[in-house]
C-alpha positions in Angstrom: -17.9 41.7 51.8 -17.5 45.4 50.9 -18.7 46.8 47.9 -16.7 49.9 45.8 -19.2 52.2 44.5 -18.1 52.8 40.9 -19.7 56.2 39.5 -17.1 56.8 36.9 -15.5 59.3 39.7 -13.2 56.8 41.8 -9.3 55.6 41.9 -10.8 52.5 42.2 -8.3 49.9 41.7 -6.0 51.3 44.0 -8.7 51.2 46.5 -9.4 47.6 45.5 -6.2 46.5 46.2 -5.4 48.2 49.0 -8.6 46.3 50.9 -7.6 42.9 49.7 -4.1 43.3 51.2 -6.4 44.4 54.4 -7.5 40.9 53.4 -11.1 42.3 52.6 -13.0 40.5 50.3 -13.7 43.6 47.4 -15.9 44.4 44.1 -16.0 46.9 42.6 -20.2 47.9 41.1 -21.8 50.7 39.5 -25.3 48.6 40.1 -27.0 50.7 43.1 -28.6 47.0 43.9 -25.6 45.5 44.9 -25.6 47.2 48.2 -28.5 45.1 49.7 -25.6 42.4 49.7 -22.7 44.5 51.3 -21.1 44.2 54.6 -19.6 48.1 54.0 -19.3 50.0 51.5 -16.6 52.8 50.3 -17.3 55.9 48.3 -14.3 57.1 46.6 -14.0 59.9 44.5 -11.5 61.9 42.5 -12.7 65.1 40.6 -15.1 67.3 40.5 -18.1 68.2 42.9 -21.0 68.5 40.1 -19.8 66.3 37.7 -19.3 63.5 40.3 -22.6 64.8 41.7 -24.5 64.4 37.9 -23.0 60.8 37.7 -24.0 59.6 41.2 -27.6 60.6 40.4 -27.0 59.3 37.1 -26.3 55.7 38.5 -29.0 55.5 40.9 -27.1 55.9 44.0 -28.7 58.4 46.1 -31.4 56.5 47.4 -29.3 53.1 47.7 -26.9 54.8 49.4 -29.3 56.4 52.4 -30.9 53.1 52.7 -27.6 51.2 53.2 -26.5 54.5 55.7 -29.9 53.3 57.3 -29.0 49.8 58.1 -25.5 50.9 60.3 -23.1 49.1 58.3 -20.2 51.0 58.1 -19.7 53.4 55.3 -16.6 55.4 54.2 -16.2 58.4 52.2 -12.8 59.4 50.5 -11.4 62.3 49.2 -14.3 64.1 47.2 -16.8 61.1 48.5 -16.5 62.3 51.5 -17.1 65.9 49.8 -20.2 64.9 48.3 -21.8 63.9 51.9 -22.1 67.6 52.8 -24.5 69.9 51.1 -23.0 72.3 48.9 -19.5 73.2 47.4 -18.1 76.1 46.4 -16.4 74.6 43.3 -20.0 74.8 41.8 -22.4 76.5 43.0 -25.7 75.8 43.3 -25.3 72.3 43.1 -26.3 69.7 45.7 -24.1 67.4 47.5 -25.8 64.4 49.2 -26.7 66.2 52.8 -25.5 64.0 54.8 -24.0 66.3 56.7 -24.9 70.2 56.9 -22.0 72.0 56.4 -20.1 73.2 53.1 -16.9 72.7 50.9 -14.8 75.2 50.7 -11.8 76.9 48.2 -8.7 77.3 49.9 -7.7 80.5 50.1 -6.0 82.3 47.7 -2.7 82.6 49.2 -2.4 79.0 49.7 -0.8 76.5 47.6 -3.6 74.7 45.6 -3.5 72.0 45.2 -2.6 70.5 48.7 -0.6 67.8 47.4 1.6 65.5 49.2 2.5 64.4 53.1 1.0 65.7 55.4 0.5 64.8 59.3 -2.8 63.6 60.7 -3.9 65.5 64.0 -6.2 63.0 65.8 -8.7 65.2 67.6 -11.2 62.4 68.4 -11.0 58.9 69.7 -12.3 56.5 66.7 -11.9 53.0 65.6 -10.2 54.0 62.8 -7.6 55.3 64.5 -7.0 52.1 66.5 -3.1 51.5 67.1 -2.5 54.3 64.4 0.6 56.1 65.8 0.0 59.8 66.4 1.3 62.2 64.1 1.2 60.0 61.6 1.3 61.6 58.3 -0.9 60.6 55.2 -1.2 62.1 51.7 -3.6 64.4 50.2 -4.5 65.6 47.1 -7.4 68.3 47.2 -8.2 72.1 46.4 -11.6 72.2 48.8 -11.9 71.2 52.6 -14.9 70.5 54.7 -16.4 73.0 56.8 -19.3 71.1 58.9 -21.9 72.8 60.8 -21.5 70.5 63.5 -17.6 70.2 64.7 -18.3 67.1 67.2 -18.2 65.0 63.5 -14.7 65.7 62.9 -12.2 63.1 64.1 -9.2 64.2 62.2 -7.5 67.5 61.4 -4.1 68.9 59.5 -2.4 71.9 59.4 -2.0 73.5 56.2 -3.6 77.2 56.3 -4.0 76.8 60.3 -6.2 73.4 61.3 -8.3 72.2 58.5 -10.8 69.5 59.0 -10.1 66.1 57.3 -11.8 63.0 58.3 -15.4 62.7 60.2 -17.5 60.4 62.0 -21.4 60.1 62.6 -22.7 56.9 64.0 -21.9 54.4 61.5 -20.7 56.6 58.9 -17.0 57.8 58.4 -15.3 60.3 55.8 -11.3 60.6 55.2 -9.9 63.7 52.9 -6.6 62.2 52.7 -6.6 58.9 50.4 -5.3 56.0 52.8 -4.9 53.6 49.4 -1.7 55.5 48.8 -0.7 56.4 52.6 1.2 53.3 52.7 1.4 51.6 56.0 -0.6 53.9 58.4 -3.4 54.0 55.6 -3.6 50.2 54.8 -4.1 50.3 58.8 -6.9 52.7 58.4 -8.3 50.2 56.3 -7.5 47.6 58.1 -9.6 49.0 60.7 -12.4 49.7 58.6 -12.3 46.2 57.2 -12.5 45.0 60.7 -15.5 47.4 61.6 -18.5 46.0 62.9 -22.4 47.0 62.4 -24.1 49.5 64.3 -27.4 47.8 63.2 
């Protein structure tokens, strides 16, 4: 059973859907209980950094969500949710991500096209079950202005080229983070799902 955490900062149905064709048994809650009762649990997020930040608190997930981290079910971050895990962000400062992670979210650089938006290919740096029977250079889709910048670099699993190598999808233990959304990568994404769906505990 995995549980979608609604914090009205999620493209949630397209996640939804995207599981159940994974054949995942989904639902979607904005009750911070419901995660006692979850298999896994996906963190979406579309947005911005404090407002999705506000809302999160708002809801009561910040403590629900280190508990459940706690157990080792598997737990994945997309797009800004995987944003939120690290401590700070650029696109408002002085707020507080989660801290997950150390590290920071950075503005691409001026001279860069911002938004990234569209196809782009996947660099596997890492081994991870995620990436099980994913082809390499697979390409996936993105929509973001920020990128991660961790403190520790033995986290990231995934890369792109778009300035030069930019970090895009993490792992720690039982806890995973994609930039790119795999809900609209077609194929190669519903298999990155597939293979989250198929995930089991580290607890």
């Amino acid at each position: 059973m995995i549980y979608i955490i609604d914090y009205d900062a999620g493209n949630l149905r397209s996640v939804q859907k995207a599981l159940e064709n994974c054949g995942a048994e989904v639902f979607i809650t904005s009750d911070p209980d419901d995660l006692v009762r979850a298999d896994k649990v996906i963190f979406p997020g579309v947005g911005a950094f404090g407002k999705a930040r506000e809302s999160f608190e708002k809801y009561g997930f910040v403590d629900a969500v280190q508990q459940f981290i706690k157990s080792g079910k598997p737990f994945l971050g997309i797009c800004l949710g995987m944003q939120l895990m690290f401590e700070a962000g650029e696109e408002n400062p002085g707020v507080a991500g989660l801290g997950l992670f150390k590290g920071f979210v950075k503005r691409f650089p001026k001279s860069v096209k911002t938004p990234h938006l569209g196809w782009n290919e996947l660099i596997q740096v890492r081994e991870s079950p995620l990436w099980k029977d994913v082809p390499l250079a697979s390409y996936f889709y993105f929509a973001h202005s920020y990128y991660i910048s961790p403190e520790d670099e033995s986290i990231v699993i995934g890369e792109t080229d778009y300035f030069g190598r930019v970090p895009v999808a993490i792992q720690y233990e039982n806890v995973f983070g994609l930039q790119f959304h795999p809900e609209k990568s077609q194929q190669h994404g519903l298999h990155v799902l597939r293979n989250f769906v198929e995930l089991l505990s580290h607890g």
